[in-house]
C-alpha positions in Angstrom: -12.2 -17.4 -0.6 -11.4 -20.5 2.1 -14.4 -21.0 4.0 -15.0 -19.7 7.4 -12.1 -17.2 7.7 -12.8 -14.0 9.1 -13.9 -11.3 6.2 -14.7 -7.3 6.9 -15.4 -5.2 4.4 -14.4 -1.2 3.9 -17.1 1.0 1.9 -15.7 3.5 1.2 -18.7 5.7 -0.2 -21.0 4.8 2.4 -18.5 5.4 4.9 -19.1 2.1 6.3 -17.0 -1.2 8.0 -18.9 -4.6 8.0 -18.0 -6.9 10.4 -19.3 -10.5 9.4 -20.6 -12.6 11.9 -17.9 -15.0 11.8 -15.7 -12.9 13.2 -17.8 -12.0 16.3 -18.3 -15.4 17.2 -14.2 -15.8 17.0 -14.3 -13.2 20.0 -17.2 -15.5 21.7 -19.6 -12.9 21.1 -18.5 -9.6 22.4 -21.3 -7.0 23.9 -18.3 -4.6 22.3 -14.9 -4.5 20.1 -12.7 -1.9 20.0 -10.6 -1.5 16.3 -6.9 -0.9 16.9 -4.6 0.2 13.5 -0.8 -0.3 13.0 -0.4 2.4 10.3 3.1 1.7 9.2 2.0 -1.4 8.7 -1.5 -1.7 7.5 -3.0 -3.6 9.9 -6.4 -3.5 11.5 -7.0 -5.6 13.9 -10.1 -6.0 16.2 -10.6 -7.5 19.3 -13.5 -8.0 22.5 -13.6 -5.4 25.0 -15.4 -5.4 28.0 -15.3 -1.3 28.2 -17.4 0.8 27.5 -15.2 3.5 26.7 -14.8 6.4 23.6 -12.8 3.3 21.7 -15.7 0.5 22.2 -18.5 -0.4 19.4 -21.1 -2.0 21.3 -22.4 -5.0 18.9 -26.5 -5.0 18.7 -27.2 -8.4 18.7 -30.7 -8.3 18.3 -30.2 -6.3 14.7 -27.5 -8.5 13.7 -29.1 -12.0 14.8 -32.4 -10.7 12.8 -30.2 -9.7 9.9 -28.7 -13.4 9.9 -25.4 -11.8 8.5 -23.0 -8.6 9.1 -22.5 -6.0 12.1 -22.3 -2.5 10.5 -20.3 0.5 12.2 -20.3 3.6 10.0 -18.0 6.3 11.0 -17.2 9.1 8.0 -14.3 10.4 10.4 -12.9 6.9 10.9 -13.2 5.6 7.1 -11.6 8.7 5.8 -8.7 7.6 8.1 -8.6 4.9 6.4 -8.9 5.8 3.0 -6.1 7.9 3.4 -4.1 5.5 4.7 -5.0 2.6 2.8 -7.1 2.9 -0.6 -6.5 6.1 -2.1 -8.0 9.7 -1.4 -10.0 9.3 -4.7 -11.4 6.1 -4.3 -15.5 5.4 -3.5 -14.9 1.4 -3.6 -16.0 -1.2 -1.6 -12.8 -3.6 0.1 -12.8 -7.0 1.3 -10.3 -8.1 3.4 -9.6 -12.0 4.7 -8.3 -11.7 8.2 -6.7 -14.5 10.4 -7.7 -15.4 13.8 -4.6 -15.3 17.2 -6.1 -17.6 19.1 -3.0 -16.9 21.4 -4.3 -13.0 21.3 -7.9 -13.5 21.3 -8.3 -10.8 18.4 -8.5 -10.7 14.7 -6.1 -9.3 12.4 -6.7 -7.7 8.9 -4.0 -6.7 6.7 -5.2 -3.9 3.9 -1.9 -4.8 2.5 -4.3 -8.1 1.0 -7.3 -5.9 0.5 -9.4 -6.4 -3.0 -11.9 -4.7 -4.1 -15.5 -6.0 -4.9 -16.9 -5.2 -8.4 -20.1 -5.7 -9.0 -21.6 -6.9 -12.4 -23.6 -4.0 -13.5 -26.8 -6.6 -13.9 -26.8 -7.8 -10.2 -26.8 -3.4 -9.4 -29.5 -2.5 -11.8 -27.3 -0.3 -14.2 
């Protein structure tokens, strides 16, 4: 994976997107981002909002800068959407997905097209 390019992951059993640092401080640190989808074409993209609105995910800083690493938004509603649409209604993986910054935009785009899931070694999970 080429260093420093945005990264989110999907779990899908947790029902949870991670948001890695990185890609908050490509939006200069938004107090929220709001996730748009292209469903035709697979694309997630996510971008800085200053509203505070239904759409907005406020971004705790004070968690994340303590956690030194990821922003975590679970939604079961939301990931099921996306399960659906993306992985498979049988699937309980986890995703990562390399994204690409619009500086032109100002947002972050993820294609699940590119998505690939994580497998952990069964020594590193305990199993």
């Amino acid at each position: 994976m080429p260093k420093n390019q945005p990264v989110l992951t999907v779990d899908l059993k947790k029902k949870r997107i991670r948001l890695y640092k990185h890609v908050l401080r490509l939006l200069d640190d938004p107090e929220y981002v709001q996730f748009l989808i292209n469903p035709e074409k697979k694309i997630f993209i996510v971008r800085k909002t200053d509203e505070k609105g239904q759409s907005a995910r406020k971004i705790y800083w004070t968690i994340l800068n303590d956690s030194h690493q990821c922003c975590e938004f679970y939604s079961q509603y939301f990931v099921e959407a996306l399960q659906k649409l993306c992985f498979g209604a049988q699937n309980e993986k986890t995703y990562r997905v390399i994204g690409w910054f619009s500086e032109k935009h100002r947002f972050v785009v993820f294609n699940f097209n590119d998505s690939e899931p994580i497998e952990y070694e069964a020594e590193a999970v305990g199993t």
